[in-house]
N, C-alpha and C positions, 0 to 999 in steps of 0.2 A: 343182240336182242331179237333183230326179225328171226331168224336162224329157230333162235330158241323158242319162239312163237311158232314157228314153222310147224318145226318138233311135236310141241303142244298138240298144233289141230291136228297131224298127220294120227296122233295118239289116242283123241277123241272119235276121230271117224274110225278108226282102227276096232275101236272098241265098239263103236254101231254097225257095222259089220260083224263083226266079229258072231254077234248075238242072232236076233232071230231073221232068218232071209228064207222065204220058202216060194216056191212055185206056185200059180193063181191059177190062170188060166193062158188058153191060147184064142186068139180072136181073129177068124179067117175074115171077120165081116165086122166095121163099123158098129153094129147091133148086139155083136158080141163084148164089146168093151166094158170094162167094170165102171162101177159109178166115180167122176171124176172128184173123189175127194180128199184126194195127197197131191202133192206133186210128184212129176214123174220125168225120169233122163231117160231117155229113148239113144237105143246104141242101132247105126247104121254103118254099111259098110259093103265092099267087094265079097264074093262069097269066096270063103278061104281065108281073107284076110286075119281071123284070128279071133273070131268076136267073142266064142263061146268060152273059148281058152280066157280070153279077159275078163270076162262073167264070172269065171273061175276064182282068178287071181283076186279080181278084186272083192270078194264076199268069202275067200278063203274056202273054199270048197273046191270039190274034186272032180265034179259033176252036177253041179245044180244047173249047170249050161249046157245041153248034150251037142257034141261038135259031131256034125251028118258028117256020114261017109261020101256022099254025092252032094258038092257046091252047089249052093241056090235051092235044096233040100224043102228047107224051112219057108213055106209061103202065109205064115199068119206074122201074128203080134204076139209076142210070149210077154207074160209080164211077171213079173217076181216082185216080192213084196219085203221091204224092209223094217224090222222093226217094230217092239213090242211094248208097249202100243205102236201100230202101224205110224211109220213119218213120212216114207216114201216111196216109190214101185219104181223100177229100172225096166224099160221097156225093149227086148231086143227085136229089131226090125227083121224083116227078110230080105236076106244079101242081094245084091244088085251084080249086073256084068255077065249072069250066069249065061255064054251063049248054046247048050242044047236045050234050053227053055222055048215050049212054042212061044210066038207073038203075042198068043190069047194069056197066056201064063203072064206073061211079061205086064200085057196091058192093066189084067188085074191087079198087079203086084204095083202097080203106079196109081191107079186108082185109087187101091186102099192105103198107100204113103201119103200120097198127095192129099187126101180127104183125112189124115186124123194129124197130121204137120196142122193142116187148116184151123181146123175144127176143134181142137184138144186145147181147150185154156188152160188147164194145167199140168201141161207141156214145160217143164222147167226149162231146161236146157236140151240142147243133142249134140252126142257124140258122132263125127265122121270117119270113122278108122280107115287108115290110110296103108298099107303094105310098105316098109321101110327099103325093102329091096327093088319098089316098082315106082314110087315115087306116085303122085296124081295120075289116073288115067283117066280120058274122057266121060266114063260112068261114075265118076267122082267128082268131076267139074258140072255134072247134068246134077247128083245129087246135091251141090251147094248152091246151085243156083235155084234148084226147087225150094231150097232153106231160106236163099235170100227173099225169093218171090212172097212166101209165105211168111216172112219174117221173124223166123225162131231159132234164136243164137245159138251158135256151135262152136264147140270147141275139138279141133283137131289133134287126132293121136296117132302118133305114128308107131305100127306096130311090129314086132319079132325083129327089133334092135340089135338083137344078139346074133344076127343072122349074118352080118353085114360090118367092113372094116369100118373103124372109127372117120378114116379122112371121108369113106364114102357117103356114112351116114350124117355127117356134116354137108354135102354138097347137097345133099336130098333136103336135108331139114331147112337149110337157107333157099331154096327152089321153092318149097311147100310154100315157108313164110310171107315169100315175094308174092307166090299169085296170091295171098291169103288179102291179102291186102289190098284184094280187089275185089273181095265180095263184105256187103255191107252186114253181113250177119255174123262173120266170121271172130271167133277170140282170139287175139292177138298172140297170144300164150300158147305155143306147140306143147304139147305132150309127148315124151320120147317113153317108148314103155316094150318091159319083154314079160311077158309071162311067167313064160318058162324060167324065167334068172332072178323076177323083183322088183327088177329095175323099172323105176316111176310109179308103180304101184301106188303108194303108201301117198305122194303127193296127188294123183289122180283121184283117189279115193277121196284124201280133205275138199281137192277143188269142187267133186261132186255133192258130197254134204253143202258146201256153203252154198252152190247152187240150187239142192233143193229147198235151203231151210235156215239160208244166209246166214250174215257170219257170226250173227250171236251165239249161233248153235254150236260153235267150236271155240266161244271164250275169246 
């Protein structure tokens, strides 16, 4: 029965997807932010890790996420908008770790995370995407701990799965789990996901609906 429930929402979000998702804006500045009246998943992450490609996957598109040729590229807030009538906005952040960033780049790029993590009531959830072949690096343990500080739960996906043997991506996923377990913000529930193959997809997708728009929304 949970199975076949599973199924269900996996179904439902499928089909909210599926429908209307298009590009807003981008907002280099706090001031540029659209008025805060949906909830919103903000996707955060190493630059490279995969973000765009997952924006992809998970809205069925080819390209509503443009993945930069140069890491660390993208220094605003992109937000895409799901849903007709509008239900939710999917926030991707500017990738973190990038080191031929000046310091001045850097600073700002902390500034403006750190002030709309704060600031943004509706802030549903965030996503931390995690590189599946690299396991947590320090610019990821700084990013959950700004999420702990600020208090806006996360949920962890480990990404390009497909990249990597099965024992190994076990040993990574039980690592992740362990430090997770020591930030108070963190979702106990790993997300294992590849883009490129499908894999997790389809369940990341329902956990994010239920997130924005809880679980009545998927029956």
């Amino acid at each position: 029965m949970e199975e076949r429930d599973q199924q269900r929402r996996e179904k439902r979000a499928a089909k909210l997807f599926s429908g209307h998702v298009e590009f807003l804006l981008s907002a280099p500045q706090l001031k540029f932010l659209p008025d805060p009246t949906v909830p919103e998943i903000a996707f955060c992450g190493r630059s490279n890790v995969g973000k765009s490609s997952l924006l992809n996957a998970l809205t069925g598109r080819k390209s509503i996420a443009r993945a930069s040729v140069t890491p660390g590229r993208t220094q605003e807030l992109n937000f895409f908008e799901v849903g007709d009538p509008l239900q939710f906005r999917l926030v991707d952040m500017p990738g973190y770790g990038f080191a031929k960033a000046p310091v001045s780049v850097v600073d700002k790029w902390k500034k403006l995370v750190r002030s709309y993590l704060r600031g943004r009531p509706v802030l549903a959830r965030n996503l931390v995407l995690v590189d599946s072949r690299h396991g947590l690096k320090d610019v990821d343990r700084e990013m959950m701990k700004m999420l702990d500080e600020a208090a806006v739960g996360y949920r962890i996906v480990l990404t390009k799965t497909d990249k990597i043997k099965a024992s190994h991506l076990d040993k990574v996923a039980n690592q992740v789990a362990e430090e997770a377990k020591k930030h108070v913000a963190a979702y106990p529930e790993l997300h294992l996901t590849s883009a490129e193959k499908g894999m997790g997809i389809d369940a990341l997708r329902a956990a994010l609906v239920q997130d924005a728009l809880g679980q009545d929304a998927l029956g």
